[in-house]
Steps between C-alpha positions, in 0.01 A plus 500: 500500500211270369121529614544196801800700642348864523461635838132481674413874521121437572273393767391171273491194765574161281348184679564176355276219435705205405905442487529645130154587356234737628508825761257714621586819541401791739488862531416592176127649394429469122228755487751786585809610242800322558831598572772427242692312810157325593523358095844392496464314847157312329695404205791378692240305698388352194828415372606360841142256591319494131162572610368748778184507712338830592259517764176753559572672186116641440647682185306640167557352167665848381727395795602148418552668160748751645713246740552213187583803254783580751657154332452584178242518193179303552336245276175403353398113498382482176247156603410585847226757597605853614334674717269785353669825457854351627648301179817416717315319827407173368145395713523174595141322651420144564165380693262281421477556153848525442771261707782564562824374200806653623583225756796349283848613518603778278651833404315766378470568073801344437338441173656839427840585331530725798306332828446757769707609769267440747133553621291688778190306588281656819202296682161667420328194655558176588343216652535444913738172444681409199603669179848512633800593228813345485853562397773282438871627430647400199897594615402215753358302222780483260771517822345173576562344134775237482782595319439263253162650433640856487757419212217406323219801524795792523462677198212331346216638394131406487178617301223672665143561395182627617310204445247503819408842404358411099299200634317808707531708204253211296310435750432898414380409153861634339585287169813337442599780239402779792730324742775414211488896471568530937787232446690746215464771822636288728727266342640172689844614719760254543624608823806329748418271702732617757491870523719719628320771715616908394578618821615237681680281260306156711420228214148397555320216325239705219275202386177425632212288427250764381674646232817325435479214194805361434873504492715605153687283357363127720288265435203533606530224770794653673345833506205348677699351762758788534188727553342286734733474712573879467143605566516265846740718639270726553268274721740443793373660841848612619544747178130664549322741692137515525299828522245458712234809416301748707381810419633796306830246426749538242755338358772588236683233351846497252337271217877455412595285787152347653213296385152491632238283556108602622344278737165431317366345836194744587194465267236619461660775694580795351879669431524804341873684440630755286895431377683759331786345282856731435673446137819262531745468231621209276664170757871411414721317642853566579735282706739760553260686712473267766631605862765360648324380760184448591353471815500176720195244443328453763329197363593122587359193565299362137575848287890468578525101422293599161742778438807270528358250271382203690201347276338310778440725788310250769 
C-alpha cells in the first residue's frame, strides 16, 4: 500500500483550491502534538495537492520547529538571515528599506546537490492588500509539454548555481577569494531537468530561472530557448493557485513538485515571515517510475492546443 492509498484515520478536512495544485486544510491545530495518523494524512495531502494552506495557526517558533521536523531534518540557509536564537527559521523582512525580490518563479536552493524537500513559511505580518504567494504545479507543467519537447529534456541535465546570492554576498564587502572559498562549499549541481518525484514517481520539470544556468551537453542557444520555454510553463493561470494571506497563515509546500513566485506589489508596506526549510535528498530521474496513469487534465482551450504541438495558437 503506498502513502496516496492509506486509509484516512484522522479528523484532517482537505479543501481544495484549484483542479491539481493547492488545498487548505482543516481541523488540525499546530500548536498541540500531533497524532501519528494526523502526520500521515498531512503528508498525503502534500503528496496529493503540492502545497497546503493553514488557517489561524497563532503558533510559537519552537512550534513551527516541531510540525516541519515531523518531515524530516531541518536546514540552515547559509545567505539568508536567521532569526536570533533559531538557526533553522530563516527571517525574511522587506519594507521600505528593503523591497521585496522573490517575485520570480522558482524553487527553493536548488543550488544544492540535495534541494530541500519542502518548506514551512507562517505570516508574522503582512500588509492589508497584496503580498500574495503563488504556486504553480510542475506535473501540470511538464504534462503540458509536447511530445516533441519531452524527448528532448527527459534525462537531461542542467547546471545550477547560486549566483543571486554572491552578488549580495559583495555587496557585503566579501572578496572574490572569500566567495571562491563559499563556491568549494557549495559546488555547482547538475541536476535533471525533469525530475522524478520520490514518493510519487510524477516527472516534474526542475529548472527555473533563479538558479538554473544551462543545459549539458547544448549549445548555448538551444539551452536558452529550451529553458525559456520550460520556465513559461510555470506562468499559465490554469496550473496555479494563489495564496491569498491573512493572519496567523501557513503554508507548506513540496519544493519537489511546485514553484513559487512572491507578489512584490505592496511597498513601502511591510511583510515579515519566518520559513522553516526540511532537508531533501539528491533529484533523479527514472522513467520506470512513472504511473500508469495519471489523472485526467482538466485543462483545454490554449494549454491543450500548445500541448499537442500547434505553433500558432490564435
Amino acid at each position: 500500500m503506498t502513502m496516496t492509498d492509506a486509509p484516512r484515520t484522522s479528523t484532517v478536512t482537505i479543501e481544495p483550491q484549484s483542479p491539481t495544485i493547492g488545498a487548505e486544510v482543516g481541523g488540525v491545530d499546530l500548536s498541540t502534538e500531533l497524532s501519528a495518523d494526523t502526520i500521515a494524512e498531512i503528508r498525503r495531502a502534500l503528496l496529493d495537492w503540492k502545497v497546503l494552506f493553514f488557517r489561524d495557526q497563532d503558533i510559537t517558533t519552537e512550534q513551527h520547529l516541531a510540525f516541519a521536523r515531523h518531515f524530516g531534518d531541518l536546514e540552515v540557509h547559509p545567505f539568508g538571515a536567521s532569526k536570533p536564537g533559531h538557526d533553522e527559521v530563516l527571517a525574511i523582512t522587506h519594507d521600505e528599506n528593503s523591497p521585496g525580490l522573490e517575485n520570480g518563479w522558482h524553487s527553493d536552493v536548488t543550488w544544492r546537490q540535495e534541494p530541500s524537500l519542502g518548506s514551512v513559511l507562517r505570516l508574522l505580518e503582512g500588509p492589508a492588500i497584496g503580498g500574495d504567494t503563488l504556486f504553480a504545479d510542475m506535473y501540470a507543467a511538464y504534462d503540458g509539454l509536447p511530445d516533441s519537447i519531452k524527448e528532448r529534456v527527459d534525462g537531461a541535465t542542467a547546471r545550477h548555481d547560486f549566483t543571486r546570492f554572491k552578488i549580495g554576498l559583495r555587496k557585503q564587502g566579501k572578496t572574490e577569494a572569500e566567495i571562491a572559498e563559499v563556491e568549494k562549499q557549495f559546488p555547482n549541481p547538475h541536476h535533471p531537468v525533469i525530475r522524478t518525484h520520490p514518493e510519487t514517481g510524477r516527472k516534474g520539470i526542475y529548472v527555473n530561472s533563479a538558479f538554473t544556468k544551462e543545459i549539458d551537453g547544448m549549445d548555448a542557444d538551444e539551452s536558452d530557448r529550451l529553458l525559456q520555454l520550460l520556465y513559461t510553463q510555470a506562468s499559465y493561470p490554469e496550473y496555479q493557485v494563489r495564496l491569498i494571506w491573512q493572519p496567523n497563515t501557513i503554508a507548506f509546500w513540496d519544493n519537489r513538485s511546485v514553484q513559487h513566485y512572491a507578489a512584490s506589489d505592496y511597498y513601502p508596506q511591510v511583510r515579515r515571515v519566518e520559513r522553516v526549510t526540511i532537508v531533501g535528498d539528491a533529484p533523479y530521474y527514472d522513467a520506470s517510475q512513472a504511473p500508469a496513469e495519471l489523472p485526467p487534465r482538466p485543462f483545454m482551450g490554449q494549454i491543450e492546443l500548445r500541448r499537442k504541438g500547434y505553433k500558432h495558437v490564435r
